[in-house]
N, C-alpha and C positions, 0 to 999 in steps of 0.2 A: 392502138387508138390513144394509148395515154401518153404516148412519144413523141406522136403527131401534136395534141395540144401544149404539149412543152414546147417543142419546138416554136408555134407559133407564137406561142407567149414571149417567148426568148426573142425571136424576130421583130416583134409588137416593140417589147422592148428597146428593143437593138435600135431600131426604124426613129421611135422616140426622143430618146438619146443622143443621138448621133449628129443633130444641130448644134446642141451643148460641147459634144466634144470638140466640134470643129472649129467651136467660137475661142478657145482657150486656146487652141494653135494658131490664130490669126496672127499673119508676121505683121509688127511695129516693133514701134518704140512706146510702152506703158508710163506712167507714173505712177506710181504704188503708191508712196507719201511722199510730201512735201512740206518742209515748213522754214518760218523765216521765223528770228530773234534778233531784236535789239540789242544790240553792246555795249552802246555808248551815243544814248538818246541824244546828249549835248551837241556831240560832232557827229548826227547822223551814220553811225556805222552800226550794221547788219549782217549777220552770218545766215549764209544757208544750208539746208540738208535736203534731202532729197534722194530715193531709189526712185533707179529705171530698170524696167525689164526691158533688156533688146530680145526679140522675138526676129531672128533672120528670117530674108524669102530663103527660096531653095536658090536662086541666083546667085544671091552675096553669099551665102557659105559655100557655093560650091565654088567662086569665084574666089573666098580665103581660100580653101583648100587647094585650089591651083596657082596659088603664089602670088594672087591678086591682095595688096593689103587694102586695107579699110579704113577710112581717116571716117572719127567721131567730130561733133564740133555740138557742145552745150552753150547755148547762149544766152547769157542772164544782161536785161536792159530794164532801164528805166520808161517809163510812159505815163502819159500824160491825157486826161481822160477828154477831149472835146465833145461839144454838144451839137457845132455845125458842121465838123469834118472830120477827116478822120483822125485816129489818137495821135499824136507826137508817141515819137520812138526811138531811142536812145542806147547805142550799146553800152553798158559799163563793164564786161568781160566777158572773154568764150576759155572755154574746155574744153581743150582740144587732144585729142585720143588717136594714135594709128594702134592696129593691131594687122601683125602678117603673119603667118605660118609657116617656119621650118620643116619642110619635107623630112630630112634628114634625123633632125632629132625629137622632129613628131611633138613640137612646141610650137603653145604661139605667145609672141610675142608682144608685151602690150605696150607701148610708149604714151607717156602724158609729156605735151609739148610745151606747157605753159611753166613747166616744174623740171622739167626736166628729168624726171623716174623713171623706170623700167621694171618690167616686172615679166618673167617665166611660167608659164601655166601649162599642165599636159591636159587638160581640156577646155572645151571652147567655152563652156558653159560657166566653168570659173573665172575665165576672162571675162565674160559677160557680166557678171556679177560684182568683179570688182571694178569695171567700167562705169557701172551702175550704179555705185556709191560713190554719194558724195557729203562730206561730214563738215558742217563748218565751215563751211569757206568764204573765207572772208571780203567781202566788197569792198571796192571802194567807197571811200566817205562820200555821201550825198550830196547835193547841191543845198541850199539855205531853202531855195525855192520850194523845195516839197513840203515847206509848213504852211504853204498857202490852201492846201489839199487837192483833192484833184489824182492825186499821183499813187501809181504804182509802182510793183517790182512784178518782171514778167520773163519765164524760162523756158526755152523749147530745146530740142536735141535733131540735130538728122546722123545720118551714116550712109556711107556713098563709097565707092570704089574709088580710092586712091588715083587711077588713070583710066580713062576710058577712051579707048580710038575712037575715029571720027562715025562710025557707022552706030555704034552705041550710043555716041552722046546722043546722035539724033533721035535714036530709041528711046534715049532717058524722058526725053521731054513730053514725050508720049504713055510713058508705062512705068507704074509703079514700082516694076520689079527690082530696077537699077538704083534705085535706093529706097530710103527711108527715114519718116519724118513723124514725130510729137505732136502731142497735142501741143498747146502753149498753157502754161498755167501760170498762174498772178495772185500777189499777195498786196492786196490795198495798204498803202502807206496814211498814218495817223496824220 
């Protein structure tokens, strides 16, 4: 008798639970924090920082792991806030990331394209990670214009398969699975 209400209790709980858990495995792309600082007020220059959690489907990893690479691409723009239409939007640099997987030496491989670095990891999770960080980076000087106000700084991330034949792409446009995409986050300019 008293094995039976554990158990149920354990199951009550289990039953409970188990929303929670499933919500903390949901695959995106997170923003943990974020923040922008000032440089050099005079000439408009700004540094950003910023973690992402990437959270893969079972698609894109299992698509790294079969030699499919992954091209990241962070996009940090400028905007402009409209009250009749929609915001003006403006690129002022992207981040751009492949990451592929060495069968052989059971590494993946991370490239940043705009820097030109590389970087060796035997797990995936530490590629994620240092994908994910980003310290300082510097922008381009702003335009004169954003002291009129009005204006933002605005960042999002996708991750997507490097190449997709033609029966996928069609797929993509339909189903979350073949890739993944940020929220957008924004930092009001003074």
């Amino acid at each position: 008798m008293n094995i039976k209400n554990t158990f149920k209790h354990f199951l009550l709980v289990f039953l409970l639970l188990m929303p929670f858990a499933s919500k903390s495995e949901e695959d995106g792309i997170f923003f943990t924090r974020y923040a922008l600082h000032s440089v050099d007020a005079a000439n408009n220059v700004y540094l950003v920082s910023a973690q992402l959690d990437y959270r893969l489907s079972k698609y894109l990893e299992q698509a790294l792991l079969n030699g499919v690479p992954i091209k990241v691409s962070i996009v940090l723009g400028l905007g402009k806030q409209r009250s009749w239409w929609w915001n003006e939007a403006d690129s002022l640099s992207t981040i751009s990331y492949q990451v592929k997987y060495h069968a052989l030496s059971q590494h993946f491989l991370l490239t940043r394209y705009d820097t030109n670095e590389n970087w060796n990891f035997r797990s995936l999770s530490a590629t994620l990670r240092k994908m994910g960080s980003i310290v300082n980076y510097k922008l381009p000087p702003l335009p004169e214009t954003i002291k009129e106000g009005g204006y933002y700084i605005y960042m999002g991330a996708q991750m997507s398969p490097a190449t997709l034949r033609l029966p996928l792409r069609i797929q993509s446009l339909f189903s979350d699975d073949y890739s993944l995409s940020s929220e957008v986050v924004s930092w009001p300019l003074p």
